[in-house]
C-alpha positions as CSV (number, residue, x, y, z in Angstrom):
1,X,0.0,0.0,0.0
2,X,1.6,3.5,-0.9
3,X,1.8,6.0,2.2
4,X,2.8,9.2,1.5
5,X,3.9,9.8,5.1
6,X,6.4,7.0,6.5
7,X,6.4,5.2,9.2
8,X,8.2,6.7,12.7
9,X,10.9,5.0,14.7
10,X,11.8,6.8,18.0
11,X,15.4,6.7,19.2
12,X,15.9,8.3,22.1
13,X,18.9,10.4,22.3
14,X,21.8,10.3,24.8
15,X,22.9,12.8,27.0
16,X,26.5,14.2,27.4
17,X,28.5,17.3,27.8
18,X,31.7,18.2,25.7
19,X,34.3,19.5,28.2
20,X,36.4,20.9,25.9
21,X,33.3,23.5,25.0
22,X,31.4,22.7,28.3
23,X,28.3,22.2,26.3
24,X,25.8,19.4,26.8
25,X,24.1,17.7,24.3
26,X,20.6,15.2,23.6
27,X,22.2,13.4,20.5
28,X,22.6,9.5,19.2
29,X,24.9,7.9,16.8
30,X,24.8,8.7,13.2
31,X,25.2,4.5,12.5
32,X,21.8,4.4,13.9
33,X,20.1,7.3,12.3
34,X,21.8,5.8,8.5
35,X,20.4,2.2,9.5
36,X,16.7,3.4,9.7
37,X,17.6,5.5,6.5
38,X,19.4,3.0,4.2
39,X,17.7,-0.2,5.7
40,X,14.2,0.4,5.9
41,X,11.3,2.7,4.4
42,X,10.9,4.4,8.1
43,X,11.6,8.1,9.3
44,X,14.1,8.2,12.8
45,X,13.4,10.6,15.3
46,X,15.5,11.7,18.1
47,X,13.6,12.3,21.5
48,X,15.5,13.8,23.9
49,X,15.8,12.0,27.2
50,X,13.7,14.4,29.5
51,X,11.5,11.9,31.8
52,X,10.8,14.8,34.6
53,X,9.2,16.9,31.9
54,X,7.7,15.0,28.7
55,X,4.6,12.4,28.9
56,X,6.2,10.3,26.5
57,X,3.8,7.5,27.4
58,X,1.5,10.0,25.5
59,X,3.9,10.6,22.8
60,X,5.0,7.1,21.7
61,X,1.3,6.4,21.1
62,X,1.9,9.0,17.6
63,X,4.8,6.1,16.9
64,X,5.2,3.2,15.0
65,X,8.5,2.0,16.2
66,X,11.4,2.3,18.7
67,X,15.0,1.7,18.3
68,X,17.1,1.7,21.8
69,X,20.7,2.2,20.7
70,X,24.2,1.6,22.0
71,X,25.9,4.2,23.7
72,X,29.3,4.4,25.6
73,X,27.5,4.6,29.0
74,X,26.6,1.7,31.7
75,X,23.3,1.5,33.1
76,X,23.8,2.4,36.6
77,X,23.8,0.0,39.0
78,X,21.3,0.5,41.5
79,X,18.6,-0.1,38.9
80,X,19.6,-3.6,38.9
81,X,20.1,-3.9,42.7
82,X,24.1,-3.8,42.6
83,X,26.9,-1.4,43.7
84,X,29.2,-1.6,41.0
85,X,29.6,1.8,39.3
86,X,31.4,1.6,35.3
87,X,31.5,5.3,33.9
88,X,30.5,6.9,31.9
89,X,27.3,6.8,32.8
90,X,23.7,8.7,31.6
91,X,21.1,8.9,34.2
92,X,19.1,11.1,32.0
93,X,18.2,8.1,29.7
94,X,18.3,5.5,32.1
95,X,15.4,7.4,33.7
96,X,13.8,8.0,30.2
97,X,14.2,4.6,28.8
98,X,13.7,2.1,31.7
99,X,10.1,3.0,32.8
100,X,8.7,3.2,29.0
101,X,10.0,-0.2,28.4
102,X,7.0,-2.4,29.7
103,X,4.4,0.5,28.4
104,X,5.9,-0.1,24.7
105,X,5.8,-4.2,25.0
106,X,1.9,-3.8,26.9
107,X,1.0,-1.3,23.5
108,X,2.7,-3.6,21.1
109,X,4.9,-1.1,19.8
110,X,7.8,-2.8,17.3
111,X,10.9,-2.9,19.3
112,X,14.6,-3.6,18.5
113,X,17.6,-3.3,21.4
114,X,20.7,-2.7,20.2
115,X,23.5,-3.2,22.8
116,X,22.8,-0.6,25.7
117,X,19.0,-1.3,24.4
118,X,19.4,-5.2,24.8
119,X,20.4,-4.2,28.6
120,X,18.2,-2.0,29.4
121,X,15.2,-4.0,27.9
122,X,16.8,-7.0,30.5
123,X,16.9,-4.4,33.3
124,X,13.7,-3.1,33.1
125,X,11.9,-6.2,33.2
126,X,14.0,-7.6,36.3
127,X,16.9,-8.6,35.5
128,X,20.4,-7.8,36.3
129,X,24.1,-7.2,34.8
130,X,27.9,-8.2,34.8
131,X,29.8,-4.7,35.2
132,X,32.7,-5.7,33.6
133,X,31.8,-9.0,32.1
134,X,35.5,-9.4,31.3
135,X,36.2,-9.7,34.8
136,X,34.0,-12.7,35.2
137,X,35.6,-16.2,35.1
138,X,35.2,-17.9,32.2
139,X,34.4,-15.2,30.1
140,X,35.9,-13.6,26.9
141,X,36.7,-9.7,26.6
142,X,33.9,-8.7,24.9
143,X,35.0,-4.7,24.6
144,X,36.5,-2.9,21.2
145,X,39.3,-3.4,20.2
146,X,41.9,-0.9,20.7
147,X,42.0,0.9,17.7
148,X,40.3,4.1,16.5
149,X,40.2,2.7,13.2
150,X,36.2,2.2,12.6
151,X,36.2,-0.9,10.4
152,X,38.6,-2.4,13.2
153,X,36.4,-1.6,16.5
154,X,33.1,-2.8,14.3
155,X,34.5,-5.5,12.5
156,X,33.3,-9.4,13.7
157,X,35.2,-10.6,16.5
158,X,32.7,-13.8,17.5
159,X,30.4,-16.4,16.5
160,X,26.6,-16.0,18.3
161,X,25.3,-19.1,18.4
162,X,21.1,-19.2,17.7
163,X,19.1,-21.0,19.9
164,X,17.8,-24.1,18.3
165,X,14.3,-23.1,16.3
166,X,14.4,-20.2,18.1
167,X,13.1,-17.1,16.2
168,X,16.4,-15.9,15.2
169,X,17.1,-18.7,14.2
170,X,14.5,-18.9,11.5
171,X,15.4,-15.7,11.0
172,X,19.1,-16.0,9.8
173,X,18.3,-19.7,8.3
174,X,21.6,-21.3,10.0
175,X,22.9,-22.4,13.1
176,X,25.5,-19.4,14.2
177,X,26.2,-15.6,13.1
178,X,29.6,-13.6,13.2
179,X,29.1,-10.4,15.1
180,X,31.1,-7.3,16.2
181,X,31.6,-6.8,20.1
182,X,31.6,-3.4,21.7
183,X,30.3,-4.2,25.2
184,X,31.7,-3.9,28.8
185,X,28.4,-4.7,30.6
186,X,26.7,-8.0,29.9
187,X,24.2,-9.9,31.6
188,X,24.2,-12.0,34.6
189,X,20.3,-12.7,35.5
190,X,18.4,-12.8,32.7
191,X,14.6,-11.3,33.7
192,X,12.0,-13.9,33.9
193,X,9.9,-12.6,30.8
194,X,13.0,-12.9,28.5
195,X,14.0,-16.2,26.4
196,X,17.6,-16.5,25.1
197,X,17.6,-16.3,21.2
198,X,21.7,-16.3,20.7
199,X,24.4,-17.3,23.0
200,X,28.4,-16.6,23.0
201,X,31.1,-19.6,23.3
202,X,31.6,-18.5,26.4
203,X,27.5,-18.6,27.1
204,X,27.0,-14.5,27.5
205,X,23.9,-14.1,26.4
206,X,23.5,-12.1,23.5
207,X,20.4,-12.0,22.0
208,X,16.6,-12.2,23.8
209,X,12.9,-12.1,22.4
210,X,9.7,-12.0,24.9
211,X,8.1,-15.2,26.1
212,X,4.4,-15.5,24.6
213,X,5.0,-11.9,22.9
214,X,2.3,-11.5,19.9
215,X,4.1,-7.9,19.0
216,X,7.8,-7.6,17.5
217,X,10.7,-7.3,19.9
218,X,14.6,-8.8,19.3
219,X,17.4,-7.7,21.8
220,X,20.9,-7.9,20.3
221,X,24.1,-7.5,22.3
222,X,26.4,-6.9,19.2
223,X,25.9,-3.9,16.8
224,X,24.2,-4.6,13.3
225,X,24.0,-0.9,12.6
226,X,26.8,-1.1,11.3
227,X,26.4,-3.7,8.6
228,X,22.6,-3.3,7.6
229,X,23.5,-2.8,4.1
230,X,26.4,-5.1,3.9
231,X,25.9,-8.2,6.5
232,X,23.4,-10.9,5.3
233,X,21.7,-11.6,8.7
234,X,21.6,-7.8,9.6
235,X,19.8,-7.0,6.6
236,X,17.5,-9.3,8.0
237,X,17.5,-8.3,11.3
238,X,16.2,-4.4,10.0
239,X,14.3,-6.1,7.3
240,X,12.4,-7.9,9.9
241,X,11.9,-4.5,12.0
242,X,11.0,-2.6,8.7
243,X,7.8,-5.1,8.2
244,X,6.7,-4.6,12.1
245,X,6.7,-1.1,12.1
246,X,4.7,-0.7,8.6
247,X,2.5,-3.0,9.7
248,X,2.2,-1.9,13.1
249,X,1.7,2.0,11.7
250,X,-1.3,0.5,8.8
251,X,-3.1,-1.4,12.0
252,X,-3.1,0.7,14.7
């Protein structure tokens, strides 16, 4: 069906000041913004993450999507009843983000988590995280690599293996995926509402759907933003949200 107007995906922004200017800014990654653009026939929109002054429970009902990105800050810790504190940090959208994530499942909204969104969906609904997974026995250094060169810090570093007929796995049409890894938190309890979709050799979990969930919803610990015109399975992964949201915005 042709639509003159497309479809809306809300990311909300990230908040951080520059010291070199003193400045602070509401902004998200341009990797994002381009993946919406070049990967599916939606229109991104920034919100800034105000919780003590916008309704947003309000304003998501005028959107057809959501997109919770990456972003160099931890989710702080006494949200998920620990002590550990990782900077940076960004209070502003943990106290955005984590109380609209049960409202967007309970309206049905299309929902893909993307690294600090795959945590914070996990934390919201329960669960809890590794500070510095890295740390933990057993487990393998799951951060960039040192090097400021882009195609090095996003290039694959892992396999992810898919959870037997799990819906990833249907998804991607094989057993494992490569991935990128630019992560420092990971999880440790997975919340009760959550099913594991894609595991690490080392068993971090790093992808998650909702149990009995008729809407759309995929959590992703890696970062397929960067690939969603290149890598097979991530044009998949944004193919898949694409068709949610359209549909989602003809049937609401």
């Amino acid at each position: 069906m042709y639509r003159q107007n497309k479809p809306l995906v809300a990311i909300f922004a990230d908040v951080f000041t520059r010291d070199d200017v003193k400045r602070t800014y509401h902004a998200t990654g341009a990797n994002y913004v381009n993946a919406l653009i070049n990967s599916t026939d939606c229109t991104p929109v920034i919100l800034p993450a105000t919780a003590e002054t916008e309704n947003y429970k309000v304003i998501l009902n005028r959107f057809d999507g959501v997109l919770l990105t990456g972003n160099l800050s931890n989710v702080y810790p006494e949200f998920y009843n620990k002590d550990k504190v990782v900077e940076p940090l960004d209070l502003n959208r943990d106290k955005t983000v984590l109380p609209l994530i049960e409202h967007i499942f309970y309206k049905k909204i299309p929902l893909l988590g993307i690294c600090r969104g795959f945590q914070e969906v996990n934390v919201a609904l329960g669960g809890s995280l590794h500070a510095d997974i890295h740390d933990v026995p057993g487990r393998m250094d799951h951060r960039a690599p040192k090097s400021e060169d882009p195609d090095i810090q996003f290039g694959k570093q892992h396999e992810v293996y898919l959870t037997e007929d799990g819906k990833l796995h249907k998804l991607a049409g094989r057993e494992s995926i490569e991935v990128n890894s630019l992560h420092t938190q990971g999880i440790d309890k997975l919340a009760d509402p959550l099913e594991i979709e894609g595991i690490a050799k080392d068993e971090t979990v790093e992808a998650i759907s909702l149990k009995d969930y008729k809407g759309y919803f995929y959590g992703v610990q890696w970062h397929p933003e960067t690939s969603s015109t290149t890598d097979d399975f991530s044009k998949k992964l944004f193919g898949s949200f694409n068709d949610a949201v359209q549909t989602f915005s003809i049937e609401k």
